[in-house]
C-alpha positions as CSV (number, residue, x, y, z in Angstrom):
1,X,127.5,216.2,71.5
2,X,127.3,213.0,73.5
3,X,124.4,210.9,73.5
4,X,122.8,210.3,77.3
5,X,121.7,206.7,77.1
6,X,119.3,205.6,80.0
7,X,120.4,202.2,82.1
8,X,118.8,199.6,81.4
9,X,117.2,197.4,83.6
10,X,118.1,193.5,83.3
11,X,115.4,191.2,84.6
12,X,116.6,187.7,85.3
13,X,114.8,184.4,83.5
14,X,112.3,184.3,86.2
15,X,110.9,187.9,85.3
16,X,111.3,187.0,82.0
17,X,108.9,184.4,82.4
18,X,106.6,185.9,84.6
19,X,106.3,188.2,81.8
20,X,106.0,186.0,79.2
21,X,103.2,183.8,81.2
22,X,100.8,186.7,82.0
23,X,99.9,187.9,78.5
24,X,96.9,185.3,77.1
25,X,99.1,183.8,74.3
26,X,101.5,181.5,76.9
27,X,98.6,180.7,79.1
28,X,99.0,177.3,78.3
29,X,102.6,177.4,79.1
30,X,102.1,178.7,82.6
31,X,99.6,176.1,83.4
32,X,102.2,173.8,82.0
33,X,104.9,175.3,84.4
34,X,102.6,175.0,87.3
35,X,101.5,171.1,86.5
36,X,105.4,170.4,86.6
37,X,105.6,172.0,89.4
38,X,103.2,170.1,91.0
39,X,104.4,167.0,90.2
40,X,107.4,167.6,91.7
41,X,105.7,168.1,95.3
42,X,104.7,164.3,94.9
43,X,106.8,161.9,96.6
44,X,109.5,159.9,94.0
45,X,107.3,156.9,94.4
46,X,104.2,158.6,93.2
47,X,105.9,160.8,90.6
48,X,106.7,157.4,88.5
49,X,103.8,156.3,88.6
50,X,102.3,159.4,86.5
51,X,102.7,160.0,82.7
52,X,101.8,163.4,82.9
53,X,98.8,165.7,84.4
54,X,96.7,168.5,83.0
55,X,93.9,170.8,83.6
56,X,91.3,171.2,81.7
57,X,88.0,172.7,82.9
58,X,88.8,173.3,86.4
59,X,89.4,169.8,86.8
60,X,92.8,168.0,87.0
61,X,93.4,165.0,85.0
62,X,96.4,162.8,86.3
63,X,97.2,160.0,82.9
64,X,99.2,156.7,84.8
65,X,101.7,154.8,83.1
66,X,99.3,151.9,83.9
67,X,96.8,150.0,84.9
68,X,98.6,149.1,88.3
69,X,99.6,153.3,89.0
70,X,95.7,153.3,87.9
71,X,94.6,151.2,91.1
72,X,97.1,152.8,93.2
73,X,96.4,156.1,92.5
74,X,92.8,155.9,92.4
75,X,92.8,154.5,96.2
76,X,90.6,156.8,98.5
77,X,94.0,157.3,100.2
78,X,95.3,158.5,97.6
79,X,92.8,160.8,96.3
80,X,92.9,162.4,99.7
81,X,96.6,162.9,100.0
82,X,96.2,164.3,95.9
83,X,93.3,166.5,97.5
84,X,95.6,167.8,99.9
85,X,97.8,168.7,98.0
86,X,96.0,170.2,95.5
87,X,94.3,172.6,98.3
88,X,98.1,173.3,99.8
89,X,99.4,174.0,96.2
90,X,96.3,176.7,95.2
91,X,96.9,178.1,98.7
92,X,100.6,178.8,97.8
93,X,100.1,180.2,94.6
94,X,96.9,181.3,94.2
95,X,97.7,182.6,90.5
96,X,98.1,178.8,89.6
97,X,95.0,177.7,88.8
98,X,94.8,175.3,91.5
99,X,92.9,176.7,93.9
100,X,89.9,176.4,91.3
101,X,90.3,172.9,90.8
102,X,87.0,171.1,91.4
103,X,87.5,167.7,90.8
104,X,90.2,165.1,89.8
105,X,90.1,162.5,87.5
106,X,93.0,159.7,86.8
107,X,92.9,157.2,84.3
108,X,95.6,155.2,82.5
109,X,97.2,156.2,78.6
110,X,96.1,153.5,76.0
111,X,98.2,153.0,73.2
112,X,96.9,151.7,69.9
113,X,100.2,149.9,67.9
114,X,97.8,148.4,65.7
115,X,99.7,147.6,62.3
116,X,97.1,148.2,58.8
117,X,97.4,145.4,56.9
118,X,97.8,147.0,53.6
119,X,100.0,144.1,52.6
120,X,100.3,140.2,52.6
121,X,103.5,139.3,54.3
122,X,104.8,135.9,54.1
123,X,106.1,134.1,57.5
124,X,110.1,134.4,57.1
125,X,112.1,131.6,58.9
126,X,113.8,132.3,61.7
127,X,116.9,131.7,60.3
128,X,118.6,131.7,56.7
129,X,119.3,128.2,55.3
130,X,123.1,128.8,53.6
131,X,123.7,125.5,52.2
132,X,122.1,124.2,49.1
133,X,123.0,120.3,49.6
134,X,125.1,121.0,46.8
135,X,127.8,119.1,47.8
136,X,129.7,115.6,47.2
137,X,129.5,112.2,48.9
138,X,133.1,110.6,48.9
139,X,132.2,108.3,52.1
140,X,133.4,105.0,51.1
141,X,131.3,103.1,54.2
142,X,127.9,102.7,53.0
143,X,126.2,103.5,56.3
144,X,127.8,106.6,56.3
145,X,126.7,107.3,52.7
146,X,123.1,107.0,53.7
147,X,123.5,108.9,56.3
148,X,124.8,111.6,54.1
149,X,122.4,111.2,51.9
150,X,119.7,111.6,54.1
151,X,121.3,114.6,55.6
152,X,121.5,116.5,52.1
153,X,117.4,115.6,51.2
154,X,117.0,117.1,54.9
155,X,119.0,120.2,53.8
156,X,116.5,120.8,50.4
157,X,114.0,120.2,52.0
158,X,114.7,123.0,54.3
């Protein structure tokens, strides 16, 4: 007896996705996706400006790189062009999350490289003295001698 197997229907990575996306776990990732996406209908200029942009509570929170992508950014120019595009984006794909965006908020990333000071460290030279002044003095002019001499109480002195 053979075995009737039914054909299988391949869906490509974007179904895949789709899939994935609409059940509640990856709802982060499609957000995600969408944010990306976003950022990619920003011109070049403006995308490197922008460390990276989120969504939380129907508002969308664009992080600079700095304080100067801070001030340009947060011109009323460019809060209306953002606008814009934000209204554009929700009307294209409405399951996006965009069109519910109420408000936008950008500020800069702050980094805190502070280093605990757990231990005392000593100030290290900035280079390594290699010579000891352990060396002899076989001038024969006495100028020179003193010279040398003066040279080697330099030296371990360091």
């Amino acid at each position: 007896m053979e075995k009737f197997q039914s054909p299988k229907i391949i869906k490509n990575t974007s179904a895949i996705l789709n899939d994935l996306m609409s059940k509640s776990h990856y709802r982060p990732l499609k957000t995600l996706f969408f944010c990306k996406d976003f950022l990619n209908s920003f011109p070049p200029a403006k995308q490197r400006l922008i460390a990276r942009i989120y969504i939380k509570n129907h508002i969308l929170n664009i992080v600079t790189l700095n304080s100067a992508a801070y001030q340009e950014l947060n011109h009323d120019n460019s809060k209306i062009y953002i606008k814009v595009l934000i209204k554009k984006y929700g009307k294209m794909y409405p399951l996006s999350g965009f069109s519910d965006i109420k408000d936008l908020k950008i500020f800069t990333q702050k980094y805190n490289n502070t280093i605990k000071n757990n231990e005392n460290f000593t100030a290290k030279k900035p280079y390594i003295e290699l010579s000891l002044g352990k060396f002899e003095n076989k001038f024969e002019n006495k100028i020179l001698a003193k010279k040398f001499e003066e040279i080697r109480q330099m030296i371990r002195n360091g």
